[in-house]
mmCIF file of the N, C-alpha and C atoms, coordinates in Angstrom:
data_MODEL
# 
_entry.id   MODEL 
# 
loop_
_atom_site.group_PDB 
_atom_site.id 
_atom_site.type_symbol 
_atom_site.label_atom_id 
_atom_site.label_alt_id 
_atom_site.label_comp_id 
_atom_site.label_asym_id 
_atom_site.label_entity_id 
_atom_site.label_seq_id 
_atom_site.pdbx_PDB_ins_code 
_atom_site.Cartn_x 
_atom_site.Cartn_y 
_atom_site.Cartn_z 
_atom_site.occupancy 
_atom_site.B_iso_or_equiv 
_atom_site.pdbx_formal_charge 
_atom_site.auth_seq_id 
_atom_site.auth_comp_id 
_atom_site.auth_asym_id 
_atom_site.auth_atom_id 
_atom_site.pdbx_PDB_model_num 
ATOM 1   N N  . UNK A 1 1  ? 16.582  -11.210 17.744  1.00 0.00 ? 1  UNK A N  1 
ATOM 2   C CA . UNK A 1 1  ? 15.534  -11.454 18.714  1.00 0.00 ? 1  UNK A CA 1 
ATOM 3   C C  . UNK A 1 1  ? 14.477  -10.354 18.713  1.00 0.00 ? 1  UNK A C  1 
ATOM 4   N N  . UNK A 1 2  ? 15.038  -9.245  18.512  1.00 0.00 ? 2  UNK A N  1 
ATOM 5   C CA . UNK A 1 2  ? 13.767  -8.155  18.266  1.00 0.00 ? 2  UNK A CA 1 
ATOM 6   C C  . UNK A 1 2  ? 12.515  -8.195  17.516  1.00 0.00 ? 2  UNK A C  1 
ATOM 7   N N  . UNK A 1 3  ? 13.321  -9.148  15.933  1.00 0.00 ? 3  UNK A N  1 
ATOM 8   C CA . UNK A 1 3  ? 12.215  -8.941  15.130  1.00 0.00 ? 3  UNK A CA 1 
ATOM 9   C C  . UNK A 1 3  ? 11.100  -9.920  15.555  1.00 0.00 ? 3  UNK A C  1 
ATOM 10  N N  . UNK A 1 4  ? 11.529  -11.322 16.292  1.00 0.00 ? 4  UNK A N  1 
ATOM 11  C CA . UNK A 1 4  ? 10.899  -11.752 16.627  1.00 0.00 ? 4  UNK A CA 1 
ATOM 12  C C  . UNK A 1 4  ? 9.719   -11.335 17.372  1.00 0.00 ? 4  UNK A C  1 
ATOM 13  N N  . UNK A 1 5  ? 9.807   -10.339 18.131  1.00 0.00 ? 5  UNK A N  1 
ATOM 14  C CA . UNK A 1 5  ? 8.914   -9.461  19.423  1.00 0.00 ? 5  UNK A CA 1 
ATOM 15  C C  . UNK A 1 5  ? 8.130   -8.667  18.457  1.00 0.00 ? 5  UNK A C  1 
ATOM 16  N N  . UNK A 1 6  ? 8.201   -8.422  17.158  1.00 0.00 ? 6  UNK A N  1 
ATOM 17  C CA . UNK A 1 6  ? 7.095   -7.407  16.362  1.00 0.00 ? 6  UNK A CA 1 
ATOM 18  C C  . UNK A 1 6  ? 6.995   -8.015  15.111  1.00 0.00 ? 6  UNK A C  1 
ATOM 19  N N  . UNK A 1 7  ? 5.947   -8.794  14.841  1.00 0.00 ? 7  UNK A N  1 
ATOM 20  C CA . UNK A 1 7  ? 4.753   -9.580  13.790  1.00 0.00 ? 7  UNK A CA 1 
ATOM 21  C C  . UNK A 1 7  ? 5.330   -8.524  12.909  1.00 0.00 ? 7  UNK A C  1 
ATOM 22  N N  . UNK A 1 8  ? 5.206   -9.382  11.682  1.00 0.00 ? 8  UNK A N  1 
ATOM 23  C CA . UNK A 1 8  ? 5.450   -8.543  10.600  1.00 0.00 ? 8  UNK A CA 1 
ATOM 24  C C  . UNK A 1 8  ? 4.381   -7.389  10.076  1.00 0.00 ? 8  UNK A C  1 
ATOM 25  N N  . UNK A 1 9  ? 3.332   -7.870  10.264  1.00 0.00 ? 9  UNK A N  1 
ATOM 26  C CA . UNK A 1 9  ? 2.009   -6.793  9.824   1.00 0.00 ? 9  UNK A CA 1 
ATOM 27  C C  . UNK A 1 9  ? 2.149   -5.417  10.240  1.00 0.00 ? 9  UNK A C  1 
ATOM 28  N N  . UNK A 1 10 ? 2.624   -5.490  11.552  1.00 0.00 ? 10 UNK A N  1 
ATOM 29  C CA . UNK A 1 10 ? 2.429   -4.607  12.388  1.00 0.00 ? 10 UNK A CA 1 
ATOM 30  C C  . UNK A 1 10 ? 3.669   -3.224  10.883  1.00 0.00 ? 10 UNK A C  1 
ATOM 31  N N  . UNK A 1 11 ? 4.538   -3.989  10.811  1.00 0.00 ? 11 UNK A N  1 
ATOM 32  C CA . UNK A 1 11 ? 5.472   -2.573  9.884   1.00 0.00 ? 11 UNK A CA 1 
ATOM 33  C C  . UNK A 1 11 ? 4.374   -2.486  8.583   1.00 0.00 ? 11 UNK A C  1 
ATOM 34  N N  . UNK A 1 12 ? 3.868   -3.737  8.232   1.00 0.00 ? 12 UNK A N  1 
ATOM 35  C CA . UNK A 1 12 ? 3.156   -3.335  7.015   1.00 0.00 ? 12 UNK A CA 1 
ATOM 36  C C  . UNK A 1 12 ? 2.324   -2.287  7.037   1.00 0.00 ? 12 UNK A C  1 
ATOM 37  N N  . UNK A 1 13 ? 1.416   -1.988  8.303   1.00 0.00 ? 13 UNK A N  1 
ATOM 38  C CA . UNK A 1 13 ? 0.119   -1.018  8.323   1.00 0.00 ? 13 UNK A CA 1 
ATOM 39  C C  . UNK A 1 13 ? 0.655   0.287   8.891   1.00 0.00 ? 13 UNK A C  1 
ATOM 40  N N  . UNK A 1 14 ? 2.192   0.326   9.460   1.00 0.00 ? 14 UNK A N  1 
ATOM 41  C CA . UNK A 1 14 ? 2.754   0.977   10.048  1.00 0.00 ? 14 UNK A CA 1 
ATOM 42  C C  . UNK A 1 14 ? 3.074   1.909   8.145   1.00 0.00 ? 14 UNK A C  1 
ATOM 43  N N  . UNK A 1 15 ? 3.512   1.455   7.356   1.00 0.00 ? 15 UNK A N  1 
ATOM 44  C CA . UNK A 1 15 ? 3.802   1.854   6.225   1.00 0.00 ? 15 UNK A CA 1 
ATOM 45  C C  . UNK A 1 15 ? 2.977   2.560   5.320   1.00 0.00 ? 15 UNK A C  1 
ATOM 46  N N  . UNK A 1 16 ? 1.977   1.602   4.968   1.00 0.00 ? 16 UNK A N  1 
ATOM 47  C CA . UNK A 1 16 ? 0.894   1.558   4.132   1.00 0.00 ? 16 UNK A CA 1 
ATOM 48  C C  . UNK A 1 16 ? -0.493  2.121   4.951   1.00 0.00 ? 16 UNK A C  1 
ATOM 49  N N  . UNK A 1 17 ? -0.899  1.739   6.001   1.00 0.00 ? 17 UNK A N  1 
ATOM 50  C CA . UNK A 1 17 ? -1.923  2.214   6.616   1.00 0.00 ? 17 UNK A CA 1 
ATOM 51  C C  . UNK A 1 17 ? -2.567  3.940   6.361   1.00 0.00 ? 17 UNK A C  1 
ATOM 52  N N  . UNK A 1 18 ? -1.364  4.339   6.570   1.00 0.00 ? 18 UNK A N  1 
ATOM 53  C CA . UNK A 1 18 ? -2.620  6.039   6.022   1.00 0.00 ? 18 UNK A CA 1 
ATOM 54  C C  . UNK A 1 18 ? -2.332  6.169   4.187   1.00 0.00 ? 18 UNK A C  1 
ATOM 55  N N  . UNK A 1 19 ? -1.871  5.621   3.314   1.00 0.00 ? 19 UNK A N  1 
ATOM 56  C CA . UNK A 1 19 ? -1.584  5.729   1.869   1.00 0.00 ? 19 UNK A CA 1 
ATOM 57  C C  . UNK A 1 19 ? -2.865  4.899   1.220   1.00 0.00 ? 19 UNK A C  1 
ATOM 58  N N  . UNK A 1 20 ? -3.136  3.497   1.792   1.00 0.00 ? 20 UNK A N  1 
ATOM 59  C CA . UNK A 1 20 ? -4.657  3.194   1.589   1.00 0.00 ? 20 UNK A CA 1 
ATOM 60  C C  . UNK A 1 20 ? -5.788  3.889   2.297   1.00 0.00 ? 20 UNK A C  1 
ATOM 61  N N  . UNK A 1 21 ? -5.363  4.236   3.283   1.00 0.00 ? 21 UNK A N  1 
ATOM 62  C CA . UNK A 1 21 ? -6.744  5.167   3.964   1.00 0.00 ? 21 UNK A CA 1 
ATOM 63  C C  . UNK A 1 21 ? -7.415  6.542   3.118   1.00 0.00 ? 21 UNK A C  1 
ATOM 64  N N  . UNK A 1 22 ? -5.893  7.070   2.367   1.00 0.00 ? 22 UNK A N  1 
ATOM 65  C CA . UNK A 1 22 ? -6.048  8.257   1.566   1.00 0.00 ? 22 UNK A CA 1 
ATOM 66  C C  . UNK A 1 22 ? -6.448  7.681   -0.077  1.00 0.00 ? 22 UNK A C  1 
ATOM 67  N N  . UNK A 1 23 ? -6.017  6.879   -0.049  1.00 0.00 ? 23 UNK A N  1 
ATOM 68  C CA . UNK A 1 23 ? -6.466  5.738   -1.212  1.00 0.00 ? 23 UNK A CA 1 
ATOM 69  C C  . UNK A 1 23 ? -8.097  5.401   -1.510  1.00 0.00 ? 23 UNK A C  1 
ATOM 70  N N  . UNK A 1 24 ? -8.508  4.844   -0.310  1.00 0.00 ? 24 UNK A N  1 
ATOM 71  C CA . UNK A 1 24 ? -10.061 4.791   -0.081  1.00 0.00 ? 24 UNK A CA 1 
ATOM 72  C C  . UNK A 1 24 ? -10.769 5.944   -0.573  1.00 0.00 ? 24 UNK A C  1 
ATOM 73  N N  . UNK A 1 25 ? -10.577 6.925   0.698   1.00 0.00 ? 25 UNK A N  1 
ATOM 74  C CA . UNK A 1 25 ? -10.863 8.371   0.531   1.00 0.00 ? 25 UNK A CA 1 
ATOM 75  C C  . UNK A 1 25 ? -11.460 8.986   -0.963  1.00 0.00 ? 25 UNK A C  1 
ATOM 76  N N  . UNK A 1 26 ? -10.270 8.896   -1.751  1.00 0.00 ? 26 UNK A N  1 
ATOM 77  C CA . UNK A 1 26 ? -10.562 9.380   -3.060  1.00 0.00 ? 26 UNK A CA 1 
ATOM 78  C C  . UNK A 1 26 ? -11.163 8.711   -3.869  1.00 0.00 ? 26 UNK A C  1 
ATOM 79  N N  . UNK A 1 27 ? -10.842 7.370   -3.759  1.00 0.00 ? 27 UNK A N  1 
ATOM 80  C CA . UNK A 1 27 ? -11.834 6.490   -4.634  1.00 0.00 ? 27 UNK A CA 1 
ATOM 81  C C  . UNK A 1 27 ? -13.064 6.587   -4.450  1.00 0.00 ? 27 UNK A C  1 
ATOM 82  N N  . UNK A 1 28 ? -13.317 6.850   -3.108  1.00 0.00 ? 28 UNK A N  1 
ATOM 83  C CA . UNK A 1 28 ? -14.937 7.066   -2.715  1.00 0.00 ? 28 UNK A CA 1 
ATOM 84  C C  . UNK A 1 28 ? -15.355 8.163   -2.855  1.00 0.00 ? 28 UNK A C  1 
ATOM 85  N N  . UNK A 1 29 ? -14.411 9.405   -3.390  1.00 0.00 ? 29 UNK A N  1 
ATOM 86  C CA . UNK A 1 29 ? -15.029 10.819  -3.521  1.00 0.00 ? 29 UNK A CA 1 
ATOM 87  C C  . UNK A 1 29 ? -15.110 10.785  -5.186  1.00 0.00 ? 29 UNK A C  1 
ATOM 88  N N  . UNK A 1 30 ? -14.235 10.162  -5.816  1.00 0.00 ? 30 UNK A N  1 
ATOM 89  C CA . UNK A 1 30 ? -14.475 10.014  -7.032  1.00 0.00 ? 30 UNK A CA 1 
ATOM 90  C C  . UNK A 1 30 ? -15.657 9.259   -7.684  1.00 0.00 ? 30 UNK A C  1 
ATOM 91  N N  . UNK A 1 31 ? -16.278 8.156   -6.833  1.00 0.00 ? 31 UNK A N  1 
ATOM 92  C CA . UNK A 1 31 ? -17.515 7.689   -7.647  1.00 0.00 ? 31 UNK A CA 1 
ATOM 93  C C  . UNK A 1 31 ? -18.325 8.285   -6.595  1.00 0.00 ? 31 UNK A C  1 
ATOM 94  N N  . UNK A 1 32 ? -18.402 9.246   -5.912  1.00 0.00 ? 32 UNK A N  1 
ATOM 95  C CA . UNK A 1 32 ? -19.624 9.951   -5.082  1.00 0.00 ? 32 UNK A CA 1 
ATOM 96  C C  . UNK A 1 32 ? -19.607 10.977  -6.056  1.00 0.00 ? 32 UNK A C  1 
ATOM 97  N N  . UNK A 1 33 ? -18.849 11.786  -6.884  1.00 0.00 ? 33 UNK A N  1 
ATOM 98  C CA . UNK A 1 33 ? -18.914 12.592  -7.393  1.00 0.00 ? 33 UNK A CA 1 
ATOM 99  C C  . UNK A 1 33 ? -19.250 12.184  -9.258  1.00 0.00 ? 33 UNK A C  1 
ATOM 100 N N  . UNK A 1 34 ? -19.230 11.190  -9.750  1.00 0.00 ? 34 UNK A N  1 
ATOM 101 C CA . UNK A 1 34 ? -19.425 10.399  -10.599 1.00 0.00 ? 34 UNK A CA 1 
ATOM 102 C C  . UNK A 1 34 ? -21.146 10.301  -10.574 1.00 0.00 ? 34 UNK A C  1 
ATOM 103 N N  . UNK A 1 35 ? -21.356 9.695   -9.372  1.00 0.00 ? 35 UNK A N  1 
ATOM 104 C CA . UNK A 1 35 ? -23.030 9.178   -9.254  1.00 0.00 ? 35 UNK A CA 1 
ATOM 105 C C  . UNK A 1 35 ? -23.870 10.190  -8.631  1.00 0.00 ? 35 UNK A C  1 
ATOM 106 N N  . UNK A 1 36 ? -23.437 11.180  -8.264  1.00 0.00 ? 36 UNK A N  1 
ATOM 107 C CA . UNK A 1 36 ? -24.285 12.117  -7.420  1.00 0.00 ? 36 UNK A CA 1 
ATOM 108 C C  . UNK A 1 36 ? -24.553 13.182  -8.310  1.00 0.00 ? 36 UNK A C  1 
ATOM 109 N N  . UNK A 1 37 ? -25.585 13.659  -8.350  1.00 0.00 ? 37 UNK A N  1 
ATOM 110 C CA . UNK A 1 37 ? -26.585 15.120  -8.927  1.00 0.00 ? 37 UNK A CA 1 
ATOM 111 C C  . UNK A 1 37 ? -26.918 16.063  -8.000  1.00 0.00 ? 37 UNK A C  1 
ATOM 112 N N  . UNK A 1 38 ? -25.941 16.599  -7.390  1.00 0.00 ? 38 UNK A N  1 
ATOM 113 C CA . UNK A 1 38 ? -26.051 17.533  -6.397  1.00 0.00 ? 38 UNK A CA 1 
ATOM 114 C C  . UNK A 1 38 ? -26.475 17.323  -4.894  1.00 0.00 ? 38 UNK A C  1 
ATOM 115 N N  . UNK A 1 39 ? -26.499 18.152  -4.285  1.00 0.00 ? 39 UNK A N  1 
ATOM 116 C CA . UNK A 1 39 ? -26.915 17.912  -2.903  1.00 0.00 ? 39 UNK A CA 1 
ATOM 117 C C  . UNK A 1 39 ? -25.757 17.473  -2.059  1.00 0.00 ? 39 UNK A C  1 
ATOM 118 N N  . UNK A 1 40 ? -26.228 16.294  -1.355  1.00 0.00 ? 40 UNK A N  1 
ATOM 119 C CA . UNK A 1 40 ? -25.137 15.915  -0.223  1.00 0.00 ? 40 UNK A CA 1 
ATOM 120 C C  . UNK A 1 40 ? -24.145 14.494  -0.983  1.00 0.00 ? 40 UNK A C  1 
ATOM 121 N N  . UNK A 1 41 ? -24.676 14.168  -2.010  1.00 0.00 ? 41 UNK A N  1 
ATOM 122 C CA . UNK A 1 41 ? -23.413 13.802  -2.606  1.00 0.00 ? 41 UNK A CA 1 
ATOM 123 C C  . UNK A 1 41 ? -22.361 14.393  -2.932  1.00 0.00 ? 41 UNK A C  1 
ATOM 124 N N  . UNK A 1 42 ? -22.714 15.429  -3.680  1.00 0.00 ? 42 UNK A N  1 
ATOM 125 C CA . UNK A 1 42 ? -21.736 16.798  -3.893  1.00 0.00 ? 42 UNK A CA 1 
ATOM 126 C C  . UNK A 1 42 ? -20.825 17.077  -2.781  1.00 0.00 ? 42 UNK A C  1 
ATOM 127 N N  . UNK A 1 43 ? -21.552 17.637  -1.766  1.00 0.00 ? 43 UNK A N  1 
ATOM 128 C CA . UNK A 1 43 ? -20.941 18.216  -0.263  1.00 0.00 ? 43 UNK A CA 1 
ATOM 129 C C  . UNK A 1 43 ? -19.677 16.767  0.122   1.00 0.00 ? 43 UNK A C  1 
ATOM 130 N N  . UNK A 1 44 ? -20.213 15.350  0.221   1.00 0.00 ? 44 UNK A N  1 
ATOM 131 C CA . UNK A 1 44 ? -19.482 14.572  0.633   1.00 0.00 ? 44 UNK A CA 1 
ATOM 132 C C  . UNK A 1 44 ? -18.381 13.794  -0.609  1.00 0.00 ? 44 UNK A C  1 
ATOM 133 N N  . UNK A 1 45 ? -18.330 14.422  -1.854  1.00 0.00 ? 45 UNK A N  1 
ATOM 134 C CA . UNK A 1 45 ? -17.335 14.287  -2.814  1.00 0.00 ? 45 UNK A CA 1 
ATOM 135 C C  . UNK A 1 45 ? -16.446 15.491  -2.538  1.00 0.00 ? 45 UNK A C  1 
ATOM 136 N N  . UNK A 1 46 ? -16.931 16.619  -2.093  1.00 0.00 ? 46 UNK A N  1 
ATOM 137 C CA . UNK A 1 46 ? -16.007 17.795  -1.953  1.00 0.00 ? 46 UNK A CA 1 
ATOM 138 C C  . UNK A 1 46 ? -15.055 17.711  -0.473  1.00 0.00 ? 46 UNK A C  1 
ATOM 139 N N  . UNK A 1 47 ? -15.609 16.904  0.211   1.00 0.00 ? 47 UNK A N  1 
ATOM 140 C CA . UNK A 1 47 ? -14.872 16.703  1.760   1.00 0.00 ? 47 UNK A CA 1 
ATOM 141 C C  . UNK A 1 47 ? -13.785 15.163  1.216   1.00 0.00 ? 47 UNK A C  1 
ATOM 142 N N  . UNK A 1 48 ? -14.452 14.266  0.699   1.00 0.00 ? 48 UNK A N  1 
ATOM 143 C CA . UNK A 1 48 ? -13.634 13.017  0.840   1.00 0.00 ? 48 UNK A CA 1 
ATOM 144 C C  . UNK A 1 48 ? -12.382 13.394  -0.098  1.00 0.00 ? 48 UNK A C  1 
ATOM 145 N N  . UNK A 1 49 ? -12.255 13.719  -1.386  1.00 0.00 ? 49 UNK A N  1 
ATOM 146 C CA . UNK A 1 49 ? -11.560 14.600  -2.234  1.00 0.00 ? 49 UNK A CA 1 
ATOM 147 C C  . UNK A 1 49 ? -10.741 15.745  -1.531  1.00 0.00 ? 49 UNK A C  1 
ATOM 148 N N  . UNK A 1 50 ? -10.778 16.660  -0.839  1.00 0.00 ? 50 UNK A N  1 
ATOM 149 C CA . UNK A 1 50 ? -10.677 17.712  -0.214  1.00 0.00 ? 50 UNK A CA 1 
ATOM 150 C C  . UNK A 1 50 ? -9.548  16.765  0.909   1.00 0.00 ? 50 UNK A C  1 
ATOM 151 N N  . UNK A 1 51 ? -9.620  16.018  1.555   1.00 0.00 ? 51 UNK A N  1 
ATOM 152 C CA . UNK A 1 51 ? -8.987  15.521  2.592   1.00 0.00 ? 51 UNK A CA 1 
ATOM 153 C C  . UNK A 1 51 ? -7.431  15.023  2.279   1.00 0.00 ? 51 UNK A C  1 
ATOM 154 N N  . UNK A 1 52 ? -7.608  14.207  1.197   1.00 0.00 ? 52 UNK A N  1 
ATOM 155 C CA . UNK A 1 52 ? -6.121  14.266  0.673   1.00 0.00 ? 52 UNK A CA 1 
ATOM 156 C C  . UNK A 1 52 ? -5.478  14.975  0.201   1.00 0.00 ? 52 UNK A C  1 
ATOM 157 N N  . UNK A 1 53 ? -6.164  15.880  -0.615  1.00 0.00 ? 53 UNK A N  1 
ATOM 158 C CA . UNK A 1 53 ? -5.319  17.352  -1.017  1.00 0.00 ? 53 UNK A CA 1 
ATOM 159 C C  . UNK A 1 53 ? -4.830  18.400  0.443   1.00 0.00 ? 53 UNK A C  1 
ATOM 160 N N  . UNK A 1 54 ? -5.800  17.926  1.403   1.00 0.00 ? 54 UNK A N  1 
ATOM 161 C CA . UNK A 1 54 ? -5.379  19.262  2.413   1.00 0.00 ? 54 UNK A CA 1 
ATOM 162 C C  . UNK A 1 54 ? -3.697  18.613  2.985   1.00 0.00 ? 54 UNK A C  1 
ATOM 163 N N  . UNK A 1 55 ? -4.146  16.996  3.082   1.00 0.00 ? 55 UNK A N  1 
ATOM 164 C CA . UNK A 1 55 ? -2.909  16.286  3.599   1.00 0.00 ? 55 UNK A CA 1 
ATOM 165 C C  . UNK A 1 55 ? -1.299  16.655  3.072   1.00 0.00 ? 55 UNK A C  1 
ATOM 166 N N  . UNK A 1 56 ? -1.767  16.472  1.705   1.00 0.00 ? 56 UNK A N  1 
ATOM 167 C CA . UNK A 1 56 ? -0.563  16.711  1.274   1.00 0.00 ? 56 UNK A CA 1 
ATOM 168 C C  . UNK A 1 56 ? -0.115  17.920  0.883   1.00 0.00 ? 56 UNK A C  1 
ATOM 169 N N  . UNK A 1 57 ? -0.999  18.868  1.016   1.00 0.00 ? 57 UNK A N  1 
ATOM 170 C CA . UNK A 1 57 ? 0.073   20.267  0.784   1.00 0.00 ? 57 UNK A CA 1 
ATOM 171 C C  . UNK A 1 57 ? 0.493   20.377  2.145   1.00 0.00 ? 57 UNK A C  1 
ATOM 172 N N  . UNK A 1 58 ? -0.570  19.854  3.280   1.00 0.00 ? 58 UNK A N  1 
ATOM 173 C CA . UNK A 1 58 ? -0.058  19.993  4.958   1.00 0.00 ? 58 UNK A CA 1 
ATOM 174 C C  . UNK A 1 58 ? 1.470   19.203  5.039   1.00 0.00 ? 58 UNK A C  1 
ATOM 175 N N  . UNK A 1 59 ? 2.194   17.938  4.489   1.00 0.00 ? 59 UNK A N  1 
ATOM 176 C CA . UNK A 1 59 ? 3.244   17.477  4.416   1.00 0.00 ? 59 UNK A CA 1 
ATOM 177 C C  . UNK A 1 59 ? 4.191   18.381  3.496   1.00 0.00 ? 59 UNK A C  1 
ATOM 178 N N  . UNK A 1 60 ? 3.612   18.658  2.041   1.00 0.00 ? 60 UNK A N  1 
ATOM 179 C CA . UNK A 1 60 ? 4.756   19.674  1.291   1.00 0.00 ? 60 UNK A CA 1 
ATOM 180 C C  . UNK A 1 60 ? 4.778   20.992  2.141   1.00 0.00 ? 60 UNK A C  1 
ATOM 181 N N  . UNK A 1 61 ? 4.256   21.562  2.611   1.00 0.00 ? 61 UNK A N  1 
ATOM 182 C CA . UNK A 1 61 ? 4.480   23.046  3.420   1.00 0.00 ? 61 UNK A CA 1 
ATOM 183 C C  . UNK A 1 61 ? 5.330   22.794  4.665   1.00 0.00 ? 61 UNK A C  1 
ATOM 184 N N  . UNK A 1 62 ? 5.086   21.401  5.539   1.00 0.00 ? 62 UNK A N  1 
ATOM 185 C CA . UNK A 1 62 ? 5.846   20.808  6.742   1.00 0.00 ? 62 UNK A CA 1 
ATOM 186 C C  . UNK A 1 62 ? 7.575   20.309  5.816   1.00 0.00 ? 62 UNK A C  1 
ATOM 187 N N  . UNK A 1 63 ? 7.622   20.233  4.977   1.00 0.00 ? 63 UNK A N  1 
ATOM 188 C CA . UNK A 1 63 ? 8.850   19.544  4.798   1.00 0.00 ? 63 UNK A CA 1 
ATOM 189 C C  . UNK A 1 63 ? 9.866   20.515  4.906   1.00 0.00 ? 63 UNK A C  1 
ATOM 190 N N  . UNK A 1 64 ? 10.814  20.255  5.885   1.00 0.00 ? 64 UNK A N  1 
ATOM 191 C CA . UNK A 1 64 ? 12.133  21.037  5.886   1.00 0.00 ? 64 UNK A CA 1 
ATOM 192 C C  . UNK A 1 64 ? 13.248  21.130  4.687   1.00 0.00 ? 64 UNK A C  1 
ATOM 193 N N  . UNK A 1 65 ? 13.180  22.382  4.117   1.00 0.00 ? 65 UNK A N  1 
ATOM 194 C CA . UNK A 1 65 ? 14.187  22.582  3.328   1.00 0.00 ? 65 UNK A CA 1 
ATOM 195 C C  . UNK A 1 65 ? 15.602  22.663  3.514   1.00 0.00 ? 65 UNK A C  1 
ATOM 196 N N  . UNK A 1 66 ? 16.662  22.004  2.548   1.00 0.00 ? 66 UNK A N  1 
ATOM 197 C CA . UNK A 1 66 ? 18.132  22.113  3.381   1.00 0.00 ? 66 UNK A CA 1 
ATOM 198 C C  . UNK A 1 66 ? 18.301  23.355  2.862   1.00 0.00 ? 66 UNK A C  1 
ATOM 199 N N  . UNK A 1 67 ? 19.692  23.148  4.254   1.00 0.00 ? 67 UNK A N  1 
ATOM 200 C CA . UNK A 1 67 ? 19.856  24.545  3.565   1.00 0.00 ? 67 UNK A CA 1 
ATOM 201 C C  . UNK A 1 67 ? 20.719  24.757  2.397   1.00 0.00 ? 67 UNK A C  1 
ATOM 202 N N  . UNK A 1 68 ? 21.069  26.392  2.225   1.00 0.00 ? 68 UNK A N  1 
ATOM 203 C CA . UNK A 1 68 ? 22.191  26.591  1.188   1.00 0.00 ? 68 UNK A CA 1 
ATOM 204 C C  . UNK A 1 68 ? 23.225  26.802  1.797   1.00 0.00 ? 68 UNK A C  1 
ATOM 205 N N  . UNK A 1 69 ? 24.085  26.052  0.548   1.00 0.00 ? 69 UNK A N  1 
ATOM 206 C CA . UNK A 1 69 ? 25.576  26.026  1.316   1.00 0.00 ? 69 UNK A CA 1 
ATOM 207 C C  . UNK A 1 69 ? 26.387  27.476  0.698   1.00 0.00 ? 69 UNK A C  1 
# 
């Protein structure tokens, strides 16, 4: 009866939702940085690019190491 009470989408975007968002991100810093000749293309290839890298060293530095036995 639970699953009934929560639409399936809802786990899909629950899953996937920030992995395409970071997905977008780079694709769009990669052809901003592709088509742009300096200036504020540059600046906004170095932020959209820049955002997923900060993410994920922010998750590898957050991840708890086990310990040693």
């Amino acid at each position: 009866m639970t699953a009934a009470k929560h639409p399936q989408h809802h786990g899909f975007w629950r899953l996937w939702g920030w992995p395409i968002a970071l997905g977008l991100l780079t694709t769009f810093g990669l052809i901003s940085a592709l088509f742009s000749d300096g200036g504020l293309g540059d600046v906004l290839a170095w932020i959209t690019l820049g955002i997923p890298v900060a993410v994920g060293a922010w998750y590898g530095w957050r991840r708890q190491r086990p310990a040693s036995e």
